[in-house]
C-alpha positions as CSV (number, residue, x, y, z in Angstrom):
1,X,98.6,97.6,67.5
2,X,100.3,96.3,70.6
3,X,103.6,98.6,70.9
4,X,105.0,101.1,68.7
5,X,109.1,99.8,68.6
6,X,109.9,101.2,65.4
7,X,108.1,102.0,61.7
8,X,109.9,99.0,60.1
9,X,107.3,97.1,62.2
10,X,104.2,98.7,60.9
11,X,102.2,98.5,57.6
12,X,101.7,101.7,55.5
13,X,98.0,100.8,56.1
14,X,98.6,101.0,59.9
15,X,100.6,104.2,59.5
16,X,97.9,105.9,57.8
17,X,95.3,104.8,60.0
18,X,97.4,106.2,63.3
19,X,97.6,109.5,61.2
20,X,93.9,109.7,60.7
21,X,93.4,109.2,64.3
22,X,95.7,111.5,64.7
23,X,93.9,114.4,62.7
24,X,91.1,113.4,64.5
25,X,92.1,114.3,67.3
26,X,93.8,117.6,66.7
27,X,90.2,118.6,65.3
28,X,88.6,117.6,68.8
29,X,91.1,119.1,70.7
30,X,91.2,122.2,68.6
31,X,87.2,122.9,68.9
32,X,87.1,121.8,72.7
33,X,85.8,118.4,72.2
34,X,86.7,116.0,75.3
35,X,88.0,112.6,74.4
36,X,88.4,110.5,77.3
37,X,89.5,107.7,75.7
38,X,92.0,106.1,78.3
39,X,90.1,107.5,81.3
40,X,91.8,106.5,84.9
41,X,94.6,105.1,83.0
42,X,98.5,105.2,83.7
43,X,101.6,105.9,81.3
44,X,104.7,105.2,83.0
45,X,107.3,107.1,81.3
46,X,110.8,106.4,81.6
47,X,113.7,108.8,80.5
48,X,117.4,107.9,79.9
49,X,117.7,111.0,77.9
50,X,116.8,114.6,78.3
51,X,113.6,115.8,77.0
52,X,111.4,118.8,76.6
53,X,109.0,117.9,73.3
54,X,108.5,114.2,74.0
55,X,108.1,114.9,77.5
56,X,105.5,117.4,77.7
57,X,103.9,116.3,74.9
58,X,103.1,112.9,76.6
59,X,102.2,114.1,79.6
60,X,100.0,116.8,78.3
61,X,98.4,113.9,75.5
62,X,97.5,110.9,78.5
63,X,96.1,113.8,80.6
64,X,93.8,115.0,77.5
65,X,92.8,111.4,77.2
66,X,91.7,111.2,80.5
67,X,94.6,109.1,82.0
68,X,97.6,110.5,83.6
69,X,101.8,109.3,83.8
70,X,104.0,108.4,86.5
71,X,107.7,110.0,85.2
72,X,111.0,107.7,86.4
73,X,114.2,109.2,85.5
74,X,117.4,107.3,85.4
75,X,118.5,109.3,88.4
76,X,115.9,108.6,90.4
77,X,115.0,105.2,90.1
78,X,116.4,101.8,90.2
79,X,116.6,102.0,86.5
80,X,119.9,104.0,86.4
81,X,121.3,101.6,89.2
82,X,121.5,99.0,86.6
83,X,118.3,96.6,87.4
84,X,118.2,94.3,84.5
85,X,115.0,95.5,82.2
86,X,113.2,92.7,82.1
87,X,112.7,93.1,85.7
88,X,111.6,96.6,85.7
89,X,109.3,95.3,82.8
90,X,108.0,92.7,84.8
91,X,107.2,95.1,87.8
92,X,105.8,98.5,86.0
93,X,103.5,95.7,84.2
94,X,101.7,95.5,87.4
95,X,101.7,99.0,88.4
96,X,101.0,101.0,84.7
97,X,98.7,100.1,81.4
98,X,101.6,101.4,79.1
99,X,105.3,102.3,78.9
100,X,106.5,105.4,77.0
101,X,110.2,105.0,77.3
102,X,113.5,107.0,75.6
103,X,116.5,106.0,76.2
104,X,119.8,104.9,73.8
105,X,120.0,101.3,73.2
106,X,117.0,99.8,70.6
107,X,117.8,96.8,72.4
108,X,116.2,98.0,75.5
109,X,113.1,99.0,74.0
110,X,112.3,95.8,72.6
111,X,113.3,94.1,76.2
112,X,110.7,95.6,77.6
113,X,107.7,94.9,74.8
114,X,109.0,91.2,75.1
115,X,109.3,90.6,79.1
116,X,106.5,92.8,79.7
117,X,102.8,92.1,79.5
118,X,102.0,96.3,78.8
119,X,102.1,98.4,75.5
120,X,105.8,100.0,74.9
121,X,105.9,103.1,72.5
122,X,109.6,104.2,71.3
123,X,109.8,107.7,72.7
124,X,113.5,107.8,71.1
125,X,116.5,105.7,70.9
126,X,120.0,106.1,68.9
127,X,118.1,103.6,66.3
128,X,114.9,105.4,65.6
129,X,112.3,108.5,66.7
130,X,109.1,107.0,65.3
131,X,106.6,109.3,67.1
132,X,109.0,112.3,65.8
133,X,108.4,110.9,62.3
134,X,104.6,110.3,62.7
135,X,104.2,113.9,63.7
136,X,106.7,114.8,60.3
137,X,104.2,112.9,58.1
138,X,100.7,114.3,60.0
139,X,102.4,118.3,59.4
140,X,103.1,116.9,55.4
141,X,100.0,115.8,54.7
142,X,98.6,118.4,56.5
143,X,99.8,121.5,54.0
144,X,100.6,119.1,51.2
145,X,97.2,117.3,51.5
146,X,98.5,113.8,50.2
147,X,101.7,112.2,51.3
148,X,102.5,109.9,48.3
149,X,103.6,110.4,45.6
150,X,105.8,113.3,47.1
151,X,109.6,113.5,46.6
152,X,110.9,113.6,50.8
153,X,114.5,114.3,51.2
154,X,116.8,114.7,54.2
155,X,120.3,116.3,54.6
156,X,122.5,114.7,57.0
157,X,123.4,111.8,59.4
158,X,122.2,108.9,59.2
159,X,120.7,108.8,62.7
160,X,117.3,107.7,64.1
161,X,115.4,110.3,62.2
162,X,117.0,109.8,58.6
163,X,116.6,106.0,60.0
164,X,112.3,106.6,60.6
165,X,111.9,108.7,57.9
166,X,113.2,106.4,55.4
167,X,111.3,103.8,57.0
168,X,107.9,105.9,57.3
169,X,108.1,107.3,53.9
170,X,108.3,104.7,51.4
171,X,106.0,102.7,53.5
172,X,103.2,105.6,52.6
173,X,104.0,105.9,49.1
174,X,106.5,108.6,49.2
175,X,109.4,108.5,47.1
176,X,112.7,109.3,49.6
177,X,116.1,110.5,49.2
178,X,118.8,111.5,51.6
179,X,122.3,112.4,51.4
180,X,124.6,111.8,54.4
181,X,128.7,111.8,54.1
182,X,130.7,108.4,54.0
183,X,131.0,106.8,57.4
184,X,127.4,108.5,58.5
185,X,125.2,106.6,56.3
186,X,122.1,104.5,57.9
187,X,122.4,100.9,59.4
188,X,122.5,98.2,56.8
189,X,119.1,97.2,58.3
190,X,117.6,100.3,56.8
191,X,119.8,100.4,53.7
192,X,118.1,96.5,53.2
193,X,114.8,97.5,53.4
194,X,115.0,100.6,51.4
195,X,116.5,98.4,48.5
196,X,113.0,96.8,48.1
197,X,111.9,100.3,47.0
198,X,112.6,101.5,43.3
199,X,112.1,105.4,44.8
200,X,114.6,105.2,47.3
201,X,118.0,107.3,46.6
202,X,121.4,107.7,48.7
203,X,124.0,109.9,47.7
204,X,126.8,112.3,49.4
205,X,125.8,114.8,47.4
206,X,122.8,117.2,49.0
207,X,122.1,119.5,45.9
208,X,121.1,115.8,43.8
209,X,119.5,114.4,46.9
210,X,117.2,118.4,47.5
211,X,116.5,118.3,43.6
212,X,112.8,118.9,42.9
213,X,112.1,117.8,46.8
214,X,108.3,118.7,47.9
215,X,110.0,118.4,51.7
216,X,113.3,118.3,52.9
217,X,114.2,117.8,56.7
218,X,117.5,118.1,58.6
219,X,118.8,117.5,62.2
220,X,121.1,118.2,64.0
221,X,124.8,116.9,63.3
222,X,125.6,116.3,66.7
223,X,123.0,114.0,68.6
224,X,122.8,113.3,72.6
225,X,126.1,111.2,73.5
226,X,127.6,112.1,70.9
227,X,129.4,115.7,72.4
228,X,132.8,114.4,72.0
229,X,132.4,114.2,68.4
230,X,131.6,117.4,67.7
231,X,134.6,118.8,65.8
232,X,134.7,115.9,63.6
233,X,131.4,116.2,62.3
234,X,131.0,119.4,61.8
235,X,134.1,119.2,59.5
236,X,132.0,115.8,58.4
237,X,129.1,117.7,57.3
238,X,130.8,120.9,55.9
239,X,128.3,122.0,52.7
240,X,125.4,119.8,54.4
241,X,123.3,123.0,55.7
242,X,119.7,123.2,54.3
243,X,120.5,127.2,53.4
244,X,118.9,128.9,50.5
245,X,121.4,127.4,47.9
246,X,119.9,124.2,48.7
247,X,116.4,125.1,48.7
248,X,116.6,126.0,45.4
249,X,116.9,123.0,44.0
250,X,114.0,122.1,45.5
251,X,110.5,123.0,44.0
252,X,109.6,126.0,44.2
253,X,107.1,125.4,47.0
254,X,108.7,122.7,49.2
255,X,108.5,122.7,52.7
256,X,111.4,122.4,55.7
257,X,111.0,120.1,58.8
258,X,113.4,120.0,61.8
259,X,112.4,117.8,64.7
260,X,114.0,120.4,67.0
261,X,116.3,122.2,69.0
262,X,117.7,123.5,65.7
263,X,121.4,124.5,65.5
264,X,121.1,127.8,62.9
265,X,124.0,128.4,61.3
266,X,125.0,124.9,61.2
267,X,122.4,122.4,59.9
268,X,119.8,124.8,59.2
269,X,120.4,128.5,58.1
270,X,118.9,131.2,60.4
271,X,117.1,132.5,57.0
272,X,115.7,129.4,56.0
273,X,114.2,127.7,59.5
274,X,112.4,131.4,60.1
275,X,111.4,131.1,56.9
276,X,109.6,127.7,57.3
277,X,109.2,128.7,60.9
278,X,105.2,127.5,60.7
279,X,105.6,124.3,59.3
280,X,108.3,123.8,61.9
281,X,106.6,124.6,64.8
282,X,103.1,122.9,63.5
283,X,105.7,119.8,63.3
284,X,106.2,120.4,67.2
285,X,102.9,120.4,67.9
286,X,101.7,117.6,66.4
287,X,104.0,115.8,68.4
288,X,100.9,116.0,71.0
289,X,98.5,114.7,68.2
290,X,100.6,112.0,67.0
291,X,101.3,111.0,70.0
292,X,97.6,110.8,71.5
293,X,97.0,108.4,68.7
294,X,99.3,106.1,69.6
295,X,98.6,106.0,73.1
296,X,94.9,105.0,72.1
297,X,95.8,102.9,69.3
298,X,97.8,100.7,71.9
299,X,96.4,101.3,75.6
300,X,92.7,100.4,74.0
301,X,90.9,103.6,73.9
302,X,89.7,102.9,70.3
């Protein structure tokens, strides 16, 4: 695997196999096992965006490999000056053996893969969160011990996580719905590939879209950038909050994700997020597993 852009670009094959890795490596890690796969090796992470999860989790995972990261904000670097990105993927090619990078545009991301001659891993853009989903679908099959076959639903916009998880889900057999309010539904990019799938649903309606769910994940209504928009969307997304009305549609022993930080009250009730509180914050966690895969799946520490 040369980058990790987005899940549309992978296999279910390849998904599974970075999710194998990936419980591989929790185990090591977990029983003290040192795997210096990348040893002496440098991820140069670039951040458009604010961070606390994909940050630290990065930084912590190259370290446990054995490598370490270089960290270039937009404030502090030529980046945020407005030097074109094929440059500065032209130069950090010479310096690093892999970009992590999160920023807005998609655009950028895949700028980088193609003028550069390094790996590029998608720490986030307004498109899609695949390492966030990655982690989502290591923490299902972890408590649900298989991932298809399982009904996945998600309540809300149609943002980069409803975007990844549609995308990551049917390609590993799971049958998806998601329910999002008119004028917040996914890019017709995703809507076009979820039409080759006879177990994909999309409705406005969140009780049809929770019904008999095995997992059902939410976000947050109001994404970075998006500020001024507030007031509208919560109006938007009035009667989209996973609460307990919701979940019990669901079966009886489905399980809540939330990518995190977590708005209670609005998309998530304060009941239900403590309630699911460890499947949550194992989520969080294996943000670092996850992520330690990819970085050896593309930097060549297999």
């Amino acid at each position: 695997m040369k980058h990790l852009l987005k899940l549309l670009d992978l296999s279910g094959q390849e998904i599974m196999e970075i999710l194998n890795l990936a419980d591989q490596l929790k185990y090591e890690t977990k029983h003290g096992i040192e795997h210096h796969r990348l040893k002496g090796k440098c991820l140069g992470m670039i951040f458009e965006k604010s961070s606390t999860r994909t940050r630290v989790s990065f930084e912590v995972g190259i370290n446990q490999l054995g490598g370490y990261a270089v960290v270039l904000s937009s404030d502090g670097s030529q980046i945020g000056r407005g030097e074109p990105v094929q440059d500065t993927a032209r130069v950090l090619s010479r310096y690093v053996d892999g970009i992590m990078i999160r920023t807005f545009g998609q655009d950028e991301v895949e700028a980088l893969a193609e003028h550069g001659s390094v790996p590029v891993i998608n720490g986030l853009t307004d498109f899609c969160h695949p390492c966030q989903v990655l982690a989502d679908l290591m923490t299902v099959r972890e408590f649900k011990g298989a991932l298809e076959g399982l009904k996945l639903c998600f309540i809300g916009d149609g943002n980069n996580m409803m975007n990844s998880l549609i995308a990551g889900g049917l390609k590993v057999g799971m049958a998806v719905s998601v329910a999002c309010p008119e004028g917040y539904r996914p890019p017709k990019e995703i809507l076009d590939f979820a039409d080759g799938y006879g177990c994909f649903e999309l409705t406005d309606d969140p009780l049809l879209a929770a019904r008999d769910a095995d997992v059902v994940v939410t976000d947050v209504w109001t994404s970075m950038g998006q500020e001024e928009e507030r007031q509208k969307r919560e109006a938007a997304f009035k009667g989209y909050c996973v609460d307990e009305r919701l979940m019990a549609v669901a079966k009886p022993d489905a399980m809540v994700q939330h990518c995190l930080p977590a708005h209670r009250g609005e998309e998530i009730s304060a009941e239900v997020f403590e309630a699911h509180a460890q499947y949550i914050f194992e989520e969080a966690e294996n943000r670092l597993h996850a992520q330690k895969a990819v970085l050896v799946k593309t930097m060549g520490g297999e």
